[in-house]
Wavefront OBJ file of the C-alpha trace (Angstrom):
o trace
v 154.550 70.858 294.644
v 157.178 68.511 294.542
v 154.815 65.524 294.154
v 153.185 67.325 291.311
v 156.768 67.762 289.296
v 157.130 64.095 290.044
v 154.160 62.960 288.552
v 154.934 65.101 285.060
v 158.882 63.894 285.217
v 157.749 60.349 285.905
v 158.451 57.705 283.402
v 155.727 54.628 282.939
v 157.381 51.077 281.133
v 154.911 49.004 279.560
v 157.190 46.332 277.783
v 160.254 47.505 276.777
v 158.546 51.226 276.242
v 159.032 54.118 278.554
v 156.514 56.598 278.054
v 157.241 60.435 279.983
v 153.812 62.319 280.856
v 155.730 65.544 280.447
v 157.018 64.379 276.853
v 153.388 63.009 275.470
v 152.078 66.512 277.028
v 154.744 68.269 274.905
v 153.503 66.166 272.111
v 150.157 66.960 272.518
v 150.438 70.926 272.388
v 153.146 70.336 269.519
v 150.285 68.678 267.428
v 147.576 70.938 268.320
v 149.751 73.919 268.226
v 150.342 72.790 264.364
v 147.328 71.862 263.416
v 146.202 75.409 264.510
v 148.929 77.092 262.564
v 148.197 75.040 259.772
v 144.658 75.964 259.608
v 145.369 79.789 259.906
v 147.920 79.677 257.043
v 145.093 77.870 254.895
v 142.558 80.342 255.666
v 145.210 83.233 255.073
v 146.231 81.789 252.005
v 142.971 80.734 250.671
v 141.301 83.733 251.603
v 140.760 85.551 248.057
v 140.531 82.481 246.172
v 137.452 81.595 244.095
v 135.229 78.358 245.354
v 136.884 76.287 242.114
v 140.027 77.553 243.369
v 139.624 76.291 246.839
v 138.066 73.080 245.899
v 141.658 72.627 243.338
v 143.846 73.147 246.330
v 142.143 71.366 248.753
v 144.455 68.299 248.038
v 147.384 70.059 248.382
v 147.098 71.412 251.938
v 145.755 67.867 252.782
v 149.340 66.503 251.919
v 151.009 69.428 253.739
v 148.779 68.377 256.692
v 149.763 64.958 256.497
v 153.513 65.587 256.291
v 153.600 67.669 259.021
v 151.722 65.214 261.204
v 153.862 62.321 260.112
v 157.061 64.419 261.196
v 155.813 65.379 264.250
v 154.745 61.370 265.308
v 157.776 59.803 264.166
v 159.626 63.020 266.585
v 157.604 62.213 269.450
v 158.096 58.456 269.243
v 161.751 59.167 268.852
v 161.541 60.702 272.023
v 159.901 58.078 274.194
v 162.481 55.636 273.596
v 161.512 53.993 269.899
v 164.457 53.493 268.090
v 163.708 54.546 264.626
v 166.827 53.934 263.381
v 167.108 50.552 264.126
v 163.694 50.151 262.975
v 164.194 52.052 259.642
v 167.706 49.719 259.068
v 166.446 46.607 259.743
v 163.511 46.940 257.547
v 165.685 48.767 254.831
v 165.614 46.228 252.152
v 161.699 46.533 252.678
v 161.371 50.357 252.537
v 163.560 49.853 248.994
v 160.889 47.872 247.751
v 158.478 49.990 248.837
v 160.445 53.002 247.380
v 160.461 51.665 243.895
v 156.976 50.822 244.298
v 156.070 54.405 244.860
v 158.254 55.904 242.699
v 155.369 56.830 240.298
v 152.727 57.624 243.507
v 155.573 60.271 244.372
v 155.865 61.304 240.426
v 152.353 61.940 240.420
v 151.605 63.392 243.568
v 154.372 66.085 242.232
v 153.065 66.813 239.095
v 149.342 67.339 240.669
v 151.071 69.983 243.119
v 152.819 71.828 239.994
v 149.555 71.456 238.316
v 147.458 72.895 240.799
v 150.237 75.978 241.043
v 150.741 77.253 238.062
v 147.146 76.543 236.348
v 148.145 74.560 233.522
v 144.785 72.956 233.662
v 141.788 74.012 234.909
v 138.422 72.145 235.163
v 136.117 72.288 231.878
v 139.630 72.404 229.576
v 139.941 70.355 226.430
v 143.423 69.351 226.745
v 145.311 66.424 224.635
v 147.798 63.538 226.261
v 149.435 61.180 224.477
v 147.060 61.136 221.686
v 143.768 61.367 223.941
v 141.677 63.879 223.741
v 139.353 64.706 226.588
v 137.264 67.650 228.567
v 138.628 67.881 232.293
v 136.167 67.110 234.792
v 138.219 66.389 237.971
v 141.906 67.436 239.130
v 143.536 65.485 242.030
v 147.250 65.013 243.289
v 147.366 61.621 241.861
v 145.057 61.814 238.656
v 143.088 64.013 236.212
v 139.796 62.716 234.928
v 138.707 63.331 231.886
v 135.773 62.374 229.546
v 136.393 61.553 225.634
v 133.639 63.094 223.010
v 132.644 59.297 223.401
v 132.002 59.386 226.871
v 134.358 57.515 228.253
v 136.368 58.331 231.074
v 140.122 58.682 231.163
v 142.199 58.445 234.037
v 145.264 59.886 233.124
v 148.569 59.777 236.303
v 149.413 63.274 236.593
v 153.423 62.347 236.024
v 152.577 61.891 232.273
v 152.744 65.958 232.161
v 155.835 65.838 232.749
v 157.308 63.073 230.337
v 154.525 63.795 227.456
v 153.453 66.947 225.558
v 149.973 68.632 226.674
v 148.244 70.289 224.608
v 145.469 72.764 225.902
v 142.804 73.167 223.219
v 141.142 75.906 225.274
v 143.945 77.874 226.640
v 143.437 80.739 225.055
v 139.722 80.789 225.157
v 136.772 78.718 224.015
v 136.784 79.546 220.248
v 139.158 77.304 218.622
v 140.576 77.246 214.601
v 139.797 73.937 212.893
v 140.634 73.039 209.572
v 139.099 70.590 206.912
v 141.750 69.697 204.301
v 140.586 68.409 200.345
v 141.812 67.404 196.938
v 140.745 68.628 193.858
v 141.701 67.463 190.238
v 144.388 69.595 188.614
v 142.488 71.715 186.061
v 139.777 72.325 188.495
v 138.246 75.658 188.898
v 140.065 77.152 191.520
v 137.464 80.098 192.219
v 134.787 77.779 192.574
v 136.529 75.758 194.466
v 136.446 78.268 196.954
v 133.526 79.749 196.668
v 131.792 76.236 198.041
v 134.225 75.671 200.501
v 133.228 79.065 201.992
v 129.523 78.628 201.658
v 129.884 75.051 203.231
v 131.313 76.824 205.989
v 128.834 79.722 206.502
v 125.551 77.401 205.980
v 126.711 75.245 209.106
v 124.955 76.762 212.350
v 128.205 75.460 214.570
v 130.624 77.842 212.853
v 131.246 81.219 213.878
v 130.599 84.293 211.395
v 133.592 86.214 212.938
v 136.251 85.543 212.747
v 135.324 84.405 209.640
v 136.307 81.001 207.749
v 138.862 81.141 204.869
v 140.215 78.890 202.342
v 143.811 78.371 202.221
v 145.486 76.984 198.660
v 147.841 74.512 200.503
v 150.141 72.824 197.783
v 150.343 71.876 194.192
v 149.867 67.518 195.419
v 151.127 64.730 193.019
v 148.059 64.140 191.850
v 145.718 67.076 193.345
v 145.235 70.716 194.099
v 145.191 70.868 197.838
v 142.739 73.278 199.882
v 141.958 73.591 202.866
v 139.007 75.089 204.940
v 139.757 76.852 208.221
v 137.029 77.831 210.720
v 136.034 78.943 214.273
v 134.378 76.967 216.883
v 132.964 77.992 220.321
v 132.990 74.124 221.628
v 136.025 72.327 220.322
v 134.806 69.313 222.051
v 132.613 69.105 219.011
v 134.641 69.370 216.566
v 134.656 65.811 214.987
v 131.127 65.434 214.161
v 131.705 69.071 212.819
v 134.464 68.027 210.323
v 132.144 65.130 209.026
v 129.207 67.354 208.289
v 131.748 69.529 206.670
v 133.430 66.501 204.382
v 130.005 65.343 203.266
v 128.920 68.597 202.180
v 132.135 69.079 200.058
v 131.660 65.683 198.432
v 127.752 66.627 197.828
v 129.060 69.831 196.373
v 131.785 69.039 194.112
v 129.594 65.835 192.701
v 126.945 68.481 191.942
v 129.518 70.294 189.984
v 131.128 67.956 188.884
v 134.652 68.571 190.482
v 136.715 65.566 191.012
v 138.497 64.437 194.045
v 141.166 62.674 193.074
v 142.906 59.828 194.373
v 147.162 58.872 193.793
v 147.663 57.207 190.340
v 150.913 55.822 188.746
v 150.888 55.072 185.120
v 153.532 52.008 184.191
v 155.412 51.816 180.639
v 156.521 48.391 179.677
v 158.191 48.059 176.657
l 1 2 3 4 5 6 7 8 9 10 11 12 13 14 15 16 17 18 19 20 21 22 23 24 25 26 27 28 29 30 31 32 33 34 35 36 37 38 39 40 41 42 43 44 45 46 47 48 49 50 51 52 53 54 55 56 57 58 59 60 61 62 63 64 65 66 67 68 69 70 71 72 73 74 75 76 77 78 79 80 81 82 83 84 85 86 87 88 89 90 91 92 93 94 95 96 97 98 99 100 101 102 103 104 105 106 107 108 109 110 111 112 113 114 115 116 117 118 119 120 121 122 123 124 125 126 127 128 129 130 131 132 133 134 135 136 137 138 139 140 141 142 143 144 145 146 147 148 149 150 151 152 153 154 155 156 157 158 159 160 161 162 163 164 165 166 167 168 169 170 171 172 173 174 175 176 177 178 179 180 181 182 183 184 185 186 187 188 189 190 191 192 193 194 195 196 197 198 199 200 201 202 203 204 205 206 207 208 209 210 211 212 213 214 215 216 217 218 219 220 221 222 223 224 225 226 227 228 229 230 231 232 233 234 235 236 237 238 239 240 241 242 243 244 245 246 247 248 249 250 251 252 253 254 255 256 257 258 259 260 261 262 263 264 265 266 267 268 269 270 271
């Protein structure tokens, strides 16, 4: 018996390292006794949530599994006689470095996790960064990728939700208000006017009877009558090639009626 508490209390040098059986055995049920806990709190946590939902917060338990593990190696090394410490000092000037360096990693992997919580953005959302407009395809810690009406790809850092505006198109629901704005010449009839506007709007197969489009009088312009056209969309995503059907059937229709569009004019007096 005493032989066998020997062997476990024993300490083995190779180098300048002492390594303790008992200590890597403690080790070893400390990381298998976490990786067991963390898999039960996944499977607790994740238990009601959708297959989208899983597949969003995949990432995040993979960084919770990774921190944990890191903690639990850099303990156990403590243990067998590695100095961290000294090892963390004398390298500090490097770990600054590599601080600043992964300043934005960190910002980003921190914005995916808030992201991925409270469901700002969800997979298949139209959303708007910084002036770019694209449909979500994939949401990571790091990035969210989304492709442009053009089909290009953007790769936008998740830490840009935090220092820019988003705007979610789709929020609310698929059926999204867009608008059409136009000139007309003053002395222009008004009522006909928007009687085209309106039947521009309801001979277009993209736009949605209810609710229905309107015509909004916006302003008395310098030099025009302004109107605008509002109307409902089920794919937002489309809504640029809808606009420019919509302009060139206004232009077709106020030529064939002959209602001017004006354009800014300045008359000079010279004595």
């Amino acid at each position: 018996m005493e032989n066998f508490v020997d062997f476990f209390t024993k300490n083995l040098s190779f180098g300048g390292l002492s390594f303790n059986i008992r200590l890597f055995l403690i080790f070893l049920i400390v990381f298998f006794s976490a990786r067991f806990i963390l898999r039960l709190f996944r499977r607790i946590v994740s238990r009601n949530f959708t297959d989208e939902r899983k597949g969003k917060f995949k990432p995040i338990f993979g960084f919770l599994n990774y921190s944990i593990y890191t903690i639990i190696i850099l303990l156990a090394l403590q243990n067998m006689g590695i100095e961290l410490t000294a090892i963390f000092a004398a390298s500090a000037a490097l770990l600054v470095g590599i601080g600043f360096a992964l300043q934005t990693f960190f910002q980003d992997i921190i914005s995916g996790i808030f992201i991925l919580i409270d469901q700002s953005v969800h997979v298949g959302d139209i959303i708007e960064v910084d002036g770019k407009v694209g449909k979500v395809e994939n949401i990571t810690l790091r990035t969210t990728r989304a492709v442009t009406i053009d089909n290009k790809v953007l790769v936008i850092p998740n830490h840009l939700y935090l220092t820019n505006t988003l705007y979610n198109w789709t929020e609310n629901g698929k059926i999204t208000r867009e608008r059409v704005a136009v000139g007309v010449a003053y002395g222009s009839d008004v009522k006909l006017v928007t009687k085209i506007l309106l039947d521009i709007a309801d001979q277009h197969k993209a736009i949605l009877k209810s609710p229905a489009p309107t015509v909004l009088f916006q302003n008395f312009g310098e030099s025009s009558l302004d109107f605008e056209i509002a109307f409902s969309l089920k794919n937002s995503f489309k809504a640029v090639p809808i606009q420019s059907d919509i302009r060139f059937s206004i232009y077709d229709a106020f030529e064939k009626h002959n209602i001017e569009i004006p354009f800014p004019q300045r008359v000079v007096y010279s004595k």
